[in-house]
Jmol script that loads the backbone (N, CA, C; Angstrom):
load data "model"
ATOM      1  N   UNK A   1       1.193 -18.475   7.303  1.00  0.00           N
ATOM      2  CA  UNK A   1       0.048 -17.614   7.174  1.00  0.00           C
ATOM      3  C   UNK A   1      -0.747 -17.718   8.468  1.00  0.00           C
ATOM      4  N   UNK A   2      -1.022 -16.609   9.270  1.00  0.00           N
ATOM      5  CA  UNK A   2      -2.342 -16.662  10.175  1.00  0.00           C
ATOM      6  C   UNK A   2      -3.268 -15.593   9.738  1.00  0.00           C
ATOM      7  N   UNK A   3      -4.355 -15.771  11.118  1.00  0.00           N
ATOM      8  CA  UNK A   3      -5.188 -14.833  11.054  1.00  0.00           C
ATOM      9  C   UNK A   3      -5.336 -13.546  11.978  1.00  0.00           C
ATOM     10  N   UNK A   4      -5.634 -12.678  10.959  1.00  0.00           N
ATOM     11  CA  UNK A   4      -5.587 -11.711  12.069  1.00  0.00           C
ATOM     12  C   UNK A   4      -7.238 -11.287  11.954  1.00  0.00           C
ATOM     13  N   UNK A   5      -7.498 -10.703  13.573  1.00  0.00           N
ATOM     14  CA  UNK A   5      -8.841 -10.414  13.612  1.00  0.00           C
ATOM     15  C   UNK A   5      -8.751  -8.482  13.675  1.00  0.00           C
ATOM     16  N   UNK A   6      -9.802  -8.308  12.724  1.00  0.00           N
ATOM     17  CA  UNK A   6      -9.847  -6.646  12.702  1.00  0.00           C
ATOM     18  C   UNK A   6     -11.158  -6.345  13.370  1.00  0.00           C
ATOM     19  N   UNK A   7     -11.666  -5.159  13.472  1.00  0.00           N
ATOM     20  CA  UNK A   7     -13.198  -4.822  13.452  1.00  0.00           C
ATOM     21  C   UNK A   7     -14.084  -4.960  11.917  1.00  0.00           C
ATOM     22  N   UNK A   8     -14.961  -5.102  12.271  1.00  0.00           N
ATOM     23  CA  UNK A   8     -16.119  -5.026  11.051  1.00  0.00           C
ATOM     24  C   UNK A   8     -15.749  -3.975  10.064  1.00  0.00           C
ATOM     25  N   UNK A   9     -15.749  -2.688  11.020  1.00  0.00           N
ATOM     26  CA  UNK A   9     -15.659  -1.474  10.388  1.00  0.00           C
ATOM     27  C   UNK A   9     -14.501  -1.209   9.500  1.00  0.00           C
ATOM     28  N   UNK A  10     -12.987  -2.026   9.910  1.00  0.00           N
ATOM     29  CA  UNK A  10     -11.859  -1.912   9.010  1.00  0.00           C
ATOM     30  C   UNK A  10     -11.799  -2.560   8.018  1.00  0.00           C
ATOM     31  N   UNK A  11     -13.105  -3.835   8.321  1.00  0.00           N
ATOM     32  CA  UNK A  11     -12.802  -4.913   7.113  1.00  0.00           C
ATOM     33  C   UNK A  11     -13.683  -4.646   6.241  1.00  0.00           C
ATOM     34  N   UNK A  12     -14.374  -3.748   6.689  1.00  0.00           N
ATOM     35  CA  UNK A  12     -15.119  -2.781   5.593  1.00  0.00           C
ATOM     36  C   UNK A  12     -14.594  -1.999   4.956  1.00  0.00           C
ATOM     37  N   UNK A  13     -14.190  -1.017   5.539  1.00  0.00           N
ATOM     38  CA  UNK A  13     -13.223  -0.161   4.480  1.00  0.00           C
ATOM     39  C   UNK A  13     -12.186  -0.694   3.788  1.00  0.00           C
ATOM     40  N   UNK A  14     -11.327  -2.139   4.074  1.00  0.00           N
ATOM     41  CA  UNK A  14     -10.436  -2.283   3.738  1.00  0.00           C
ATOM     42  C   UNK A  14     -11.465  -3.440   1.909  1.00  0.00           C
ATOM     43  N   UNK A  15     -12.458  -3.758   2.531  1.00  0.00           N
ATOM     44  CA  UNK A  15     -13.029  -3.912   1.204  1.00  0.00           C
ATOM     45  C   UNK A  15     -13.776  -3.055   0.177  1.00  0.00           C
ATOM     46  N   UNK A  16     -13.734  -2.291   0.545  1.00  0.00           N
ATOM     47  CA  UNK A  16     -14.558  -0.755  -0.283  1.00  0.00           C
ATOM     48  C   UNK A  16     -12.672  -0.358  -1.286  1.00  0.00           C
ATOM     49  N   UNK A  17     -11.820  -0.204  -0.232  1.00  0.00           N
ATOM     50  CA  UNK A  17     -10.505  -0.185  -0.683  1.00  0.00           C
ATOM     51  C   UNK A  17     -10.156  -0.869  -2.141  1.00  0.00           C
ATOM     52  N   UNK A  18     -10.314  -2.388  -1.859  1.00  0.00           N
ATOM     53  CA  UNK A  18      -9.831  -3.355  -2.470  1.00  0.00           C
ATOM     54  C   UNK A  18     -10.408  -3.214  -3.824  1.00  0.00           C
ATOM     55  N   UNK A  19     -11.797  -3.104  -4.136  1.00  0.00           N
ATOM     56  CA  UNK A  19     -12.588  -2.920  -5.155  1.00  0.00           C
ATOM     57  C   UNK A  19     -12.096  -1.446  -5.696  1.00  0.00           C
ATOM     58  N   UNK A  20     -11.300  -0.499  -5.072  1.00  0.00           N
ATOM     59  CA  UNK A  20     -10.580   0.682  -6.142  1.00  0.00           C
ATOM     60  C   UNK A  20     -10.021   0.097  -6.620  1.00  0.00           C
ATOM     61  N   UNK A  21      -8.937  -0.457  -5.793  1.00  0.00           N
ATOM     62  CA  UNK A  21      -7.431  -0.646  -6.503  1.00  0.00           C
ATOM     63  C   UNK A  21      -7.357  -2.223  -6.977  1.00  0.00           C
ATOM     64  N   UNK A  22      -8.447  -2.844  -7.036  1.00  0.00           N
ATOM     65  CA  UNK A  22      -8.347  -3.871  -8.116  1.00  0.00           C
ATOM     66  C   UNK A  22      -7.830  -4.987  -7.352  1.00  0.00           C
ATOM     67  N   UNK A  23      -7.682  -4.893  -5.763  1.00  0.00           N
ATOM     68  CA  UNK A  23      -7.075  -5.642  -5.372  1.00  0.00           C
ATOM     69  C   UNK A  23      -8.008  -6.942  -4.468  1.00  0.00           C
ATOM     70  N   UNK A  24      -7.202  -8.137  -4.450  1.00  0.00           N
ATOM     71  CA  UNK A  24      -8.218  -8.618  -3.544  1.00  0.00           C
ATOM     72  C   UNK A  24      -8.476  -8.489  -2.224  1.00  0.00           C
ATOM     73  N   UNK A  25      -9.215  -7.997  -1.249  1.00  0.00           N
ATOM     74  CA  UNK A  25      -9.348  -8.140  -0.043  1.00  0.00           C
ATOM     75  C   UNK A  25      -8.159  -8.562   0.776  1.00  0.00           C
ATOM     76  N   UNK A  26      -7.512  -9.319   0.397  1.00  0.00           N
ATOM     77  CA  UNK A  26      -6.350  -9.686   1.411  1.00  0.00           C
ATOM     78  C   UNK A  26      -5.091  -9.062   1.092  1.00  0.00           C
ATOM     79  N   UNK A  27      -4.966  -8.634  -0.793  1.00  0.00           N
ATOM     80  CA  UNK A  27      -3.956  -8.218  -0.756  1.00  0.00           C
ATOM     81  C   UNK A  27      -4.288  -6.804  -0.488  1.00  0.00           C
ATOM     82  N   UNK A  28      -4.994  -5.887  -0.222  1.00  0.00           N
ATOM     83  CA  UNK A  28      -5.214  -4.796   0.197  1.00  0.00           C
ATOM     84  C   UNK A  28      -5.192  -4.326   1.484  1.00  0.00           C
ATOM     85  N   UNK A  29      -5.572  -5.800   2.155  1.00  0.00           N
ATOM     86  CA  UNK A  29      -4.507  -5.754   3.349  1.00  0.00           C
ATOM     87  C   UNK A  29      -3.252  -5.656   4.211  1.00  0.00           C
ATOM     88  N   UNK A  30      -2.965  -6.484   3.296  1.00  0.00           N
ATOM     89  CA  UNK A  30      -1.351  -6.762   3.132  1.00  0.00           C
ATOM     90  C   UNK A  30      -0.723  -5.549   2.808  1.00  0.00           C
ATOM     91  N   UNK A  31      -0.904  -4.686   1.756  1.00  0.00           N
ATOM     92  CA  UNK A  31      -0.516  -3.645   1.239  1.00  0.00           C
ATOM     93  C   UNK A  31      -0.604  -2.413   2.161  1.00  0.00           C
ATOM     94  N   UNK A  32      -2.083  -1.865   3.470  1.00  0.00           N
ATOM     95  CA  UNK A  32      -1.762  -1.415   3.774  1.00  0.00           C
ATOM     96  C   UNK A  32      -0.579  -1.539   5.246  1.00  0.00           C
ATOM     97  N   UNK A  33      -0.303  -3.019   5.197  1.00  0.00           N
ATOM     98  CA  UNK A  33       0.028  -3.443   6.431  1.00  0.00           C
ATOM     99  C   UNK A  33       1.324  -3.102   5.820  1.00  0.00           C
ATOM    100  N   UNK A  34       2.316  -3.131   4.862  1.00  0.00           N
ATOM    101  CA  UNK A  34       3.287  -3.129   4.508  1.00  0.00           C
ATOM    102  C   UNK A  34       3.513  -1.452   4.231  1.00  0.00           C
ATOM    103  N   UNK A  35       2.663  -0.620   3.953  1.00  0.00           N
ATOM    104  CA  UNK A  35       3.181   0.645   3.750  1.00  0.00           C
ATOM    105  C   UNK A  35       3.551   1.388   5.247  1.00  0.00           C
ATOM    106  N   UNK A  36       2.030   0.613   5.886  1.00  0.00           N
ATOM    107  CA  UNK A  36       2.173   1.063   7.564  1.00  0.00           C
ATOM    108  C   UNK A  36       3.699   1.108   7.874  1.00  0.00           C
ATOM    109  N   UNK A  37       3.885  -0.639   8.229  1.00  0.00           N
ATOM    110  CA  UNK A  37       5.569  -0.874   8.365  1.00  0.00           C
ATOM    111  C   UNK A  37       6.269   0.350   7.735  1.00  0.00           C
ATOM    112  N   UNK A  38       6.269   0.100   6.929  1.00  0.00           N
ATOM    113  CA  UNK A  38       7.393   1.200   5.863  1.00  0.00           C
ATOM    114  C   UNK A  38       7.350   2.795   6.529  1.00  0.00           C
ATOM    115  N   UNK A  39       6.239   3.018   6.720  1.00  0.00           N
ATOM    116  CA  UNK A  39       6.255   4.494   7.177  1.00  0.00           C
ATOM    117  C   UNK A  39       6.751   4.407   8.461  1.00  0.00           C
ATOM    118  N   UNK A  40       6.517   3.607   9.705  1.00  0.00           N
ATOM    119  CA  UNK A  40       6.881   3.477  10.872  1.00  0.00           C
ATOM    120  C   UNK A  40       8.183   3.420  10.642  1.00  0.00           C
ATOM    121  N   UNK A  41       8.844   2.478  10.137  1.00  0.00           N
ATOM    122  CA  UNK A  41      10.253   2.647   9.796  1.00  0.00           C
ATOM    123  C   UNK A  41      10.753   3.923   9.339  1.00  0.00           C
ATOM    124  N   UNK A  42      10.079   4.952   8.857  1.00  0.00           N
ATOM    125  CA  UNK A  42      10.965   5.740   8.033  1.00  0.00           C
ATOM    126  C   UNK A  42      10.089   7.303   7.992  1.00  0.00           C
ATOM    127  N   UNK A  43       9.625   7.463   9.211  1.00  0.00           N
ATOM    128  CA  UNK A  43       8.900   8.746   9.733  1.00  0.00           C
ATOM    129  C   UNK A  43       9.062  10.069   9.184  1.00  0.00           C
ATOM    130  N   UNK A  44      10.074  10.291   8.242  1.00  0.00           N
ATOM    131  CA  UNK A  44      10.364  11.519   8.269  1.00  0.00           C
ATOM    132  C   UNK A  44      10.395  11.435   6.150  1.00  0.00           C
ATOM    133  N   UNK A  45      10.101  10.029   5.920  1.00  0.00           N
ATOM    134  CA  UNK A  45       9.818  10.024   4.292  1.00  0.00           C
ATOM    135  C   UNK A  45       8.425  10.049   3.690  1.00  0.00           C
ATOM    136  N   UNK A  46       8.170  10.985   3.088  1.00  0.00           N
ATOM    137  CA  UNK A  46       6.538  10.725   2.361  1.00  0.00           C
ATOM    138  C   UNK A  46       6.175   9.546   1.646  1.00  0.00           C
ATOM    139  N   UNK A  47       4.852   9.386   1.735  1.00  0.00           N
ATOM    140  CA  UNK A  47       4.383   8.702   0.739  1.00  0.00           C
ATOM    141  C   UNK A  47       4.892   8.092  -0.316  1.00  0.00           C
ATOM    142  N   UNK A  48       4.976   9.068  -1.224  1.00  0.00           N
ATOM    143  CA  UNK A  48       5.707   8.962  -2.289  1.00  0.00           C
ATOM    144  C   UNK A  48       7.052   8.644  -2.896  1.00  0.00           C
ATOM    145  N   UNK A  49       7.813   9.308  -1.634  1.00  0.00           N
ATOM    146  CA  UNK A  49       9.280   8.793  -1.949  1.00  0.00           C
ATOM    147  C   UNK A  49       9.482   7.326  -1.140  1.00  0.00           C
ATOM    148  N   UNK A  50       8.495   6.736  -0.206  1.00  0.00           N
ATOM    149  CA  UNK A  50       8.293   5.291   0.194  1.00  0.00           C
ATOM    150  C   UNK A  50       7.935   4.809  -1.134  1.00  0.00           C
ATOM    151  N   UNK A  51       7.025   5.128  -2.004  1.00  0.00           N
ATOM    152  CA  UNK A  51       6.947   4.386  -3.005  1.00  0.00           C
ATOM    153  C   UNK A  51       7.861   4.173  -3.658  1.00  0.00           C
ATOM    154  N   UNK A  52       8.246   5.519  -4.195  1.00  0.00           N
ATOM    155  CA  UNK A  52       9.688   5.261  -5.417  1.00  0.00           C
ATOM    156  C   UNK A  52      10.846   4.448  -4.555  1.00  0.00           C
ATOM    157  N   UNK A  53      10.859   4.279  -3.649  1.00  0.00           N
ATOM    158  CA  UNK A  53      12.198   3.149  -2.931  1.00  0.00           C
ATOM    159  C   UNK A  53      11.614   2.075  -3.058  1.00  0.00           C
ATOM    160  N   UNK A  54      10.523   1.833  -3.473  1.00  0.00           N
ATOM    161  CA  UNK A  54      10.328   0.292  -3.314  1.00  0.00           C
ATOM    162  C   UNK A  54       9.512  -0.234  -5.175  1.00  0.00           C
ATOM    163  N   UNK A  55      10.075   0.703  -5.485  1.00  0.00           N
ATOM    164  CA  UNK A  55       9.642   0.849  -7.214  1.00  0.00           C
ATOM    165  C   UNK A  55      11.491   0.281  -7.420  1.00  0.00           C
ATOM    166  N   UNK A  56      12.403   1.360  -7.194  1.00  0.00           N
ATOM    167  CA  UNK A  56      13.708   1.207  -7.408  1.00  0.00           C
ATOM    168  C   UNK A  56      14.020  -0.110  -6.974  1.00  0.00           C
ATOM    169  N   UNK A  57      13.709  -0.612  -5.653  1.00  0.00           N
ATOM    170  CA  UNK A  57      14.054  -1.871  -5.027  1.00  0.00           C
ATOM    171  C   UNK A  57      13.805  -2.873  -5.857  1.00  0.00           C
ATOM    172  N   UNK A  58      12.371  -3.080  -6.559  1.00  0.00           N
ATOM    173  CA  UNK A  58      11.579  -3.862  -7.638  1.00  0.00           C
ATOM    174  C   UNK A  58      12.317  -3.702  -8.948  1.00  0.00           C
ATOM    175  N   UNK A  59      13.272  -3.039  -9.483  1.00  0.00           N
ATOM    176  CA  UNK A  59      13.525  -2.380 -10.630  1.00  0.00           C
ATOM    177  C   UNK A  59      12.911  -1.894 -11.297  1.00  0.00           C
ATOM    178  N   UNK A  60      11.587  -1.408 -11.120  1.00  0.00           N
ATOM    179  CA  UNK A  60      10.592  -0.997 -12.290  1.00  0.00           C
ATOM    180  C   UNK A  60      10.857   0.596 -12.642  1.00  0.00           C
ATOM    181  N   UNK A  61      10.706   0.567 -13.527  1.00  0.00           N
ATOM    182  CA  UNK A  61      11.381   2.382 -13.879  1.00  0.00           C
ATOM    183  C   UNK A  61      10.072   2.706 -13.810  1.00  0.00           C
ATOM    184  N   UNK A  62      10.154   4.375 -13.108  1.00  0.00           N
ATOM    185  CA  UNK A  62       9.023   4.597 -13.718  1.00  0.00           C
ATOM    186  C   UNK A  62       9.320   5.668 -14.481  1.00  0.00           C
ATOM    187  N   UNK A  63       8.182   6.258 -15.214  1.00  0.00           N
ATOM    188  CA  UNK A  63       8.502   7.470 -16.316  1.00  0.00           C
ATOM    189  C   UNK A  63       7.413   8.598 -16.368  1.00  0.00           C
ATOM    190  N   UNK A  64       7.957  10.129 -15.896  1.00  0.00           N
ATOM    191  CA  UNK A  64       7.354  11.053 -15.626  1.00  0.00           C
ATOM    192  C   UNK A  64       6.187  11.103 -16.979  1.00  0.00           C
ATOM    193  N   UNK A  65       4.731  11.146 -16.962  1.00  0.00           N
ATOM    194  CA  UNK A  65       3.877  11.720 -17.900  1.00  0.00           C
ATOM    195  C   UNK A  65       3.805  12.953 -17.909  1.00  0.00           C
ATOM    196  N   UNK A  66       3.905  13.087 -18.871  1.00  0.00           N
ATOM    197  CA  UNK A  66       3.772  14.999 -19.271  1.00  0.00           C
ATOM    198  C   UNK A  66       1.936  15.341 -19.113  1.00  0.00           C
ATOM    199  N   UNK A  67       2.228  16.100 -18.338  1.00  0.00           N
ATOM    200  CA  UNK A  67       1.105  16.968 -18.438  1.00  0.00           C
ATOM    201  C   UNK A  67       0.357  17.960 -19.366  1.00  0.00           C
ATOM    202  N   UNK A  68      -0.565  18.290 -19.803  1.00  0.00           N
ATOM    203  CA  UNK A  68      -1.207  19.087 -20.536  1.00  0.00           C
ATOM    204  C   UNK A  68      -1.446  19.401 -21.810  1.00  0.00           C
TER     205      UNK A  68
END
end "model"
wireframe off; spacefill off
backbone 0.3
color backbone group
């Protein structure tokens, strides 16, 4: 484990972040540091289908909710 140094301003948002998604401060870090990676790796995949590869990778199914 080290440290990394950000600006004020990121470690702000990245705690305004953390308090959505329930996460703690560091792992909301971590998380966006790992999607970053992921997208750099893989430029030409959305969001979303980065997620579902790493849903599939995890085995977690997921299951379409019906709408309306």
């Amino acid at each position: 484990m080290g440290i990394v140094k950000i600006s004020d301003e990121l470690h702000e948002d990245i705690r305004k972040a953390s308090a959505v998604m329930v996460r703690s401060i560091n792992a909301q870090a971590e998380y966006w540091i790992k999607i970053g990676m992921l997208a750099e790796a893989n430029p030409t995949m959305p969001f979303s289908q980065i997620m579902s590869e790493q849903m599939r990778h995890a085995e977690v199914e997921i299951r379409k909710i019906a709408c309306g």
